[in-house]
N, C-alpha and C positions, 0 to 999 in steps of 0.2 A: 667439586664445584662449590664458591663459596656460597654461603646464603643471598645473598645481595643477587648475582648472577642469577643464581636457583628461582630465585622470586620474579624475577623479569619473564623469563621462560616459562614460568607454569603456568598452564592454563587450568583455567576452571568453569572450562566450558559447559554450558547449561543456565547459571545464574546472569550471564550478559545477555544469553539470548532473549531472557526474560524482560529485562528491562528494553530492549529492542523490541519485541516482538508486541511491549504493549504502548510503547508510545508511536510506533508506526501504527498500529490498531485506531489507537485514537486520531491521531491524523486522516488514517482513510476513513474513518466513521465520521468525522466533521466534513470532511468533506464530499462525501456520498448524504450527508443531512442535507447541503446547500443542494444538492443537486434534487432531491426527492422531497424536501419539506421547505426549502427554502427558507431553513435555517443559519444564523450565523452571517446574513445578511446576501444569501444565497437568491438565487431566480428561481429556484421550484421547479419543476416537472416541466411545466410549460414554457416557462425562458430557455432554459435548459432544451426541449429539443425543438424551438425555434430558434435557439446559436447552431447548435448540431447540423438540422437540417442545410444552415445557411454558408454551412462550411463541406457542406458536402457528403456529410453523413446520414444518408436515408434508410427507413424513415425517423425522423429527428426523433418521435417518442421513445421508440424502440432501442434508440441508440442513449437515450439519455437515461430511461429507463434501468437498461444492462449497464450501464457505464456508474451510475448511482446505486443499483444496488446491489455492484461485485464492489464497490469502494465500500458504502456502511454494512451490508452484512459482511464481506470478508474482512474489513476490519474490527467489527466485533469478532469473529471468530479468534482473530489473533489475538484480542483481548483478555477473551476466556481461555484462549488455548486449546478449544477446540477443531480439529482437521485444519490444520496450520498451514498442512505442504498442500492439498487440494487449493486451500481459502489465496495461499502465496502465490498458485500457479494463475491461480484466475487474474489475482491483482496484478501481478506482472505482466499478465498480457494487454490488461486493460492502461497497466503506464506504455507499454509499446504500442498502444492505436496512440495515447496521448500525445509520449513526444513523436510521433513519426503524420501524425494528422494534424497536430495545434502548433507542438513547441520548435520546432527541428527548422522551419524557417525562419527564425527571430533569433536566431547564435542560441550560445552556448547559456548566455549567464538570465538569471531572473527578473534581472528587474527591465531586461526587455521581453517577458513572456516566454524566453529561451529553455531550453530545459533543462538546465541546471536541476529544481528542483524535482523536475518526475524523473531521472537519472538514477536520482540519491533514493528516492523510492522506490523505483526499480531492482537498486542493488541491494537493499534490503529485504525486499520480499524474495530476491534470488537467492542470498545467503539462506534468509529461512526455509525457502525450500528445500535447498541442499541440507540445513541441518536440522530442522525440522523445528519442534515448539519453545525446546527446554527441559530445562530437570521444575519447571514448577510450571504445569500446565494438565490440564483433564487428558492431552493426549500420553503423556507420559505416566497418568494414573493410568485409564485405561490397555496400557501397554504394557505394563507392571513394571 
């Protein structure tokens, strides 16, 4: 096989995950802040589950509550790299209430509220869970 080919085909799996693993992080921790501190020009706790409640998810605290803080703490986790596949499982399920409760009537694409976007998030917190943190993450120290 010449070099050229050889180079297409190798992976080096571990180092992509990392970069994946910490800019989805930051995403779901910016947007678990709007939801819980009403950061980033977010509605805080109280807008947050007075839309919730209004959409039919009771009780709206509760829900807005779990919904802000499996996005900002599991996406710190991803962050750090620590419990990657638990932190992935939680956020995945929490994009399947999203687009199956908010986005999933407004089509496909984003800029009609569609879910495009929690999709793309979805299938990353799915890849990370099938492959977990990375070769540069605390769960891959503690794992040796």
């Amino acid at each position: 096989m010449n070099a050229f080919i050889k180079s297409l085909v190798t992976t080096r799996a571990g180092f992509g995950l990392t970069i994946l693993r910490v800019l989805v992080g930051i995403t779901f921790m910016a947007h678990g802040s709007q939801k819980l501190f009403g950061w980033f020009g977010g509605y805080g706790l109280a807008g947050v589950a007075q839309w919730m409640e209004s959409i039919g998810l009771a009780p709206g605290y509760l829900m807005a509550l779990m919904a802000g803080s499996a996005e900002f703490f599991g996406g710190l986790a991803l962050v750090i790299g620590l419990l990657v596949r638990p932190a992935s499982a939680v956020l995945a399920i929490t994009m399947l209430v999203a687009i199956f409760s908010v986005h999933i009537g407004n089509g496909f694409f984003m800029a009609d509220n569609g879910y495009e976007f929690a999709l793309a998030l979805l299938a990353a917190t799915l890849a990370l869970l099938i492959e977990g943190a990375g070769r540069l993450s605390l769960d891959k120290r503690i794992a040796g």
